[in-house]
C-alpha positions as a Markdown table, in Angstrom:
| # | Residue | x | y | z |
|---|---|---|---|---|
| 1 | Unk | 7.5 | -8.2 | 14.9 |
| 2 | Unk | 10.1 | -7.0 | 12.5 |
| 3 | Unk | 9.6 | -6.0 | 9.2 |
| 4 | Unk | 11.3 | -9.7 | 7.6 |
| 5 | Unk | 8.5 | -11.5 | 9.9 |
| 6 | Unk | 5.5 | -9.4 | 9.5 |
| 7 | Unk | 6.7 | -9.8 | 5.3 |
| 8 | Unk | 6.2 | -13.8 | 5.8 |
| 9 | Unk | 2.4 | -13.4 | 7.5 |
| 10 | Unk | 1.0 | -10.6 | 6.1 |
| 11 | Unk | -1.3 | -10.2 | 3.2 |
| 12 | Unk | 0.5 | -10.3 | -0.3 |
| 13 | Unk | 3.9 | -10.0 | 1.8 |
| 14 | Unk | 2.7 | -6.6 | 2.4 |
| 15 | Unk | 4.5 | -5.4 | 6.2 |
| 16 | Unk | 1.9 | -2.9 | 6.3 |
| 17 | Unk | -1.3 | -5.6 | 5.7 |
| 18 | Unk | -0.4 | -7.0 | 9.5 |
| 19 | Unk | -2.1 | -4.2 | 10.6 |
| 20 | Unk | -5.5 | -6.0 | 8.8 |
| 21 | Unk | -4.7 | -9.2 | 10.8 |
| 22 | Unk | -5.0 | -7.6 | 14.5 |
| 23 | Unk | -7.8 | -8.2 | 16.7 |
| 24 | Unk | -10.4 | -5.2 | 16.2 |
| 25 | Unk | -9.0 | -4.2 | 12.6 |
| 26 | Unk | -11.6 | -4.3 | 9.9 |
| 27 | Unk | -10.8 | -3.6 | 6.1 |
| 28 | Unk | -12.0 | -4.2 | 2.5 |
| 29 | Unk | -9.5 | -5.0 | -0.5 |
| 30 | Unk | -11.4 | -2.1 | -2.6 |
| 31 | Unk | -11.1 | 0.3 | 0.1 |
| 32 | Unk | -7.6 | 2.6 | 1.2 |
| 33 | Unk | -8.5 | 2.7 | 4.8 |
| 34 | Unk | -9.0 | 0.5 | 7.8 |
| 35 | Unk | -11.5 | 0.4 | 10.4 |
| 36 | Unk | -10.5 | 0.7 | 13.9 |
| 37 | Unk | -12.7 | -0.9 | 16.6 |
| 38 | Unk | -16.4 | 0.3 | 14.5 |
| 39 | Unk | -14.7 | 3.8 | 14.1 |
| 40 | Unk | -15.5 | 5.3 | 10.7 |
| 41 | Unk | -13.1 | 4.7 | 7.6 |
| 42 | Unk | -12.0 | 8.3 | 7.6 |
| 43 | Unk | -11.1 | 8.3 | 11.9 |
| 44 | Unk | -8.0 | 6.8 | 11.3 |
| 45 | Unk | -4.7 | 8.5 | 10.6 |
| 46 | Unk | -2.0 | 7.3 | 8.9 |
| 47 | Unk | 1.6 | 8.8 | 8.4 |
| 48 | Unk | 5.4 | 8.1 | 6.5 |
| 49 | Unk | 8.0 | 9.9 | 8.9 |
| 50 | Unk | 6.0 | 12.0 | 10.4 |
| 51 | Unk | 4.2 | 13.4 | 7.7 |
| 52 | Unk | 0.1 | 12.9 | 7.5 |
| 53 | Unk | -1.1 | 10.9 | 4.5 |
| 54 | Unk | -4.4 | 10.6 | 3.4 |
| 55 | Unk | -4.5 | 6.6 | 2.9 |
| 56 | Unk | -1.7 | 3.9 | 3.8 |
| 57 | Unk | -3.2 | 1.3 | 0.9 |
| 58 | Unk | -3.7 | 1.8 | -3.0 |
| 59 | Unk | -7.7 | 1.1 | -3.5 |
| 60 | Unk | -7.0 | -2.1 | -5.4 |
| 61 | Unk | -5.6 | -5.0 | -4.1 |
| 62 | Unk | -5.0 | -3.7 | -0.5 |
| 63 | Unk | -1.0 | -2.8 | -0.9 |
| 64 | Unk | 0.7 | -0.3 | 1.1 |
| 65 | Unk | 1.6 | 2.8 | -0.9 |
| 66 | Unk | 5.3 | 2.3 | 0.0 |
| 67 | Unk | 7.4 | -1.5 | -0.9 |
| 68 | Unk | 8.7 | -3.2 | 2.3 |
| 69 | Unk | 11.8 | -2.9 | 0.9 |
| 70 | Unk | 11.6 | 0.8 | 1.7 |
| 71 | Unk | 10.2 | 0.5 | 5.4 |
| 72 | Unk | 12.2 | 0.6 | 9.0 |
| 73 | Unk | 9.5 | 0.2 | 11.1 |
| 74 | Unk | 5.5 | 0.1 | 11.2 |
| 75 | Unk | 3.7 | 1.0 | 14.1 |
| 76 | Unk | 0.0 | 0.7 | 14.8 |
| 77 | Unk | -2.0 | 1.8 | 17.9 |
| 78 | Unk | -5.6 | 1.1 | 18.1 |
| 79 | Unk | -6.3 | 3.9 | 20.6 |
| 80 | Unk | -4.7 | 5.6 | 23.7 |
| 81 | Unk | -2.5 | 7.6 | 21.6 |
| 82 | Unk | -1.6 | 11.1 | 22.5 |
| 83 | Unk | -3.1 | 14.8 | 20.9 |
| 84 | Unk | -0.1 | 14.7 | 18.1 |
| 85 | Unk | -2.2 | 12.7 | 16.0 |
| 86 | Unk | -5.3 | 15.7 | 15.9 |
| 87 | Unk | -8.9 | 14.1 | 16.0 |
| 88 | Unk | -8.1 | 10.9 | 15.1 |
| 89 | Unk | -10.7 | 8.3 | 16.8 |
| 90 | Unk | -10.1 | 5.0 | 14.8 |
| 91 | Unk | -6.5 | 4.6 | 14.7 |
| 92 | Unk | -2.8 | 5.5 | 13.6 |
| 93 | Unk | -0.7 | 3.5 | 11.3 |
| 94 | Unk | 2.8 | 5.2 | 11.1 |
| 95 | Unk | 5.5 | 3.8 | 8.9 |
| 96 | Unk | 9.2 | 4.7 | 9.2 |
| 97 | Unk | 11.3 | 4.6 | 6.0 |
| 98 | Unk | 14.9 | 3.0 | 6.1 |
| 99 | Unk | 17.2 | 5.0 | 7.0 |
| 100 | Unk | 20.6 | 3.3 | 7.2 |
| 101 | Unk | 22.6 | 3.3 | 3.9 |
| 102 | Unk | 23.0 | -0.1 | 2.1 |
| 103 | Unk | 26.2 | -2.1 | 1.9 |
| 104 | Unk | 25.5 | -3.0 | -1.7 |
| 105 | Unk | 22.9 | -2.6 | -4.6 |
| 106 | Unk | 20.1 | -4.4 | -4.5 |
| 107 | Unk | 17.3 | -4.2 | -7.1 |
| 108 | Unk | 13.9 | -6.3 | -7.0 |
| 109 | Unk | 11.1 | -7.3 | -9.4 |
| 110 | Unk | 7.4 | -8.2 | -8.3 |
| 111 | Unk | 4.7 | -9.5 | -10.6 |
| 112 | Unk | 1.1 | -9.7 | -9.1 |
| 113 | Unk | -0.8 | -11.1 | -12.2 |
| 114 | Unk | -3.7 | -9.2 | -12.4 |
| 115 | Unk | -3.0 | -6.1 | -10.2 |
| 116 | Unk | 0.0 | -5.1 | -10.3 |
| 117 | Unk | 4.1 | -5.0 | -11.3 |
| 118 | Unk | 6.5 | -3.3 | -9.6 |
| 119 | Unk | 10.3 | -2.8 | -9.5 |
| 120 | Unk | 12.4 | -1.6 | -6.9 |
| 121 | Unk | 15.8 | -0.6 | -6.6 |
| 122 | Unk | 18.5 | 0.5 | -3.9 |
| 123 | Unk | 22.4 | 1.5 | -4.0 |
| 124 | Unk | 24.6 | 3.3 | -2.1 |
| 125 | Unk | 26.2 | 6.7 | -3.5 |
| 126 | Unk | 29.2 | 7.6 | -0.5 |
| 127 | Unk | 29.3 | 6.1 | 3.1 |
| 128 | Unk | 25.9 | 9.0 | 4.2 |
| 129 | Unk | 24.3 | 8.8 | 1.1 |
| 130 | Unk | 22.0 | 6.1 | -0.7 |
| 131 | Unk | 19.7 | 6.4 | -3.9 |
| 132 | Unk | 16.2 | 4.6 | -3.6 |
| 133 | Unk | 13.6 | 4.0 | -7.1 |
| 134 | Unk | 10.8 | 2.6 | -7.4 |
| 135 | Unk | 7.5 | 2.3 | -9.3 |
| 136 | Unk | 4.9 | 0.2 | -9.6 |
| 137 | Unk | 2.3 | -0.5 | -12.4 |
| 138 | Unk | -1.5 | -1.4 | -12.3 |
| 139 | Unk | -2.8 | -3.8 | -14.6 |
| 140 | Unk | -7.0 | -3.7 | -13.5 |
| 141 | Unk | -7.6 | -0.7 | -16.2 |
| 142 | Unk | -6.3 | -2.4 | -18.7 |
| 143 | Unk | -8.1 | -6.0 | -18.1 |
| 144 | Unk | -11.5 | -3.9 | -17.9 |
| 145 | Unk | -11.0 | -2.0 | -20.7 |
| 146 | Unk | -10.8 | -5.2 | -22.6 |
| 147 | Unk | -13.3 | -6.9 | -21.0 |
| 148 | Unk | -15.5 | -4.1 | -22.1 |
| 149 | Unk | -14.6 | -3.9 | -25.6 |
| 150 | Unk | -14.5 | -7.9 | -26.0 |
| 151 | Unk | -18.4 | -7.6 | -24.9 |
| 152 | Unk | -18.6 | -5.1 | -27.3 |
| 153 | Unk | -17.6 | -6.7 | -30.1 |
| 154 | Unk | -19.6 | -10.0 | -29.1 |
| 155 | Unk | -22.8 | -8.1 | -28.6 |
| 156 | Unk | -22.0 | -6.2 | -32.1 |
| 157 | Unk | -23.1 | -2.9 | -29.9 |
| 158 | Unk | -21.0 | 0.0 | -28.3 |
| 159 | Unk | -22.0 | 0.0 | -24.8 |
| 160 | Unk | -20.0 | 2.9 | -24.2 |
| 161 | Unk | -16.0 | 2.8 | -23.8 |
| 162 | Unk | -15.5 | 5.3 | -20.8 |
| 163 | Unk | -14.5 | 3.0 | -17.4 |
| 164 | Unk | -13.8 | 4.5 | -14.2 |
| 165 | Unk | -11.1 | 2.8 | -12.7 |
| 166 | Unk | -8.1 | 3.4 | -10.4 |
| 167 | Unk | -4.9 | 2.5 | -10.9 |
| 168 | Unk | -1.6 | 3.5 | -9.6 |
């Protein structure tokens, strides 16, 4: 399916996340890797235009590390695949980034109250050349960390202040 479709069934709108839908395809929302037919959460591989990446998803939330905005293609295969891909057993998710140059600028907003905002942004420089930003903001420290010192203040005790938590 293209990348427009897969954006109207996946997960969050996420292209990437239709990989979680597929038959034999196991994942966790708190976890940056998918399982493949029982194989382990490390057997998988998982790779942006050819080069290896160590996860695909952010550990919060489940969202690809890449916006849709940015991707071409997304390609799974849940075995069968060829030596290129090393000692993979689980499976290979590779995601090819646009490459065509837009016709115009183009510049998005998300807001995913409580993980995440993001912004993206696209515009052509010549007729070969294109300029692509983006960022994106986590928003689960910050609710923690207040959670924590609200029970803090209730309890009239300091529990402690230092949380572990990721964020991108």
């Amino acid at each position: 399916i293209t990348i427009d479709e897969s954006k109207k069934v996946a997960p969050g709108g996420d292209p990437v996340a239709v990989v979680k839908l597929l038959p034999g395809v196991q994942s966790d929302n708190f976890r940056s890797e998918v399982i493949v037919r029982g194989s382990g959460p490390r057997d998988s591989r998982y790779y942006i235009d050819d080069l290896e990446v160590p996860f695909i998803f952010h550990s919060i939330g489940g969202l690809s590390v890449i916006p849709g905005a940015m991707m071409n293609d997304v390609e799974f295969d849940a075995g069968g695949f060829g030596p290129e891909f090393g000692d993979a057993t689980g499976g290979v998710i590779v995601i090819t980034t646009k490459s065509e140059v837009p016709e115009q600028a183009k510049t998005e907003f998300v807001v995913n109250v409580p993980f995440y905002s993001g912004i993206f942004h696209e515009r052509p420089l010549s007729e070969n050349e294109a300029l692509i930003v983006s960022t994106r903001r986590s928003y689960v420290d910050a609710f923690i960390s207040a959670i924590i010192e609200s029970e803090n203040k209730k309890s009239g005790e300091n529990r402690g202040s230092t949380v572990l938590v990721p964020y991108f």
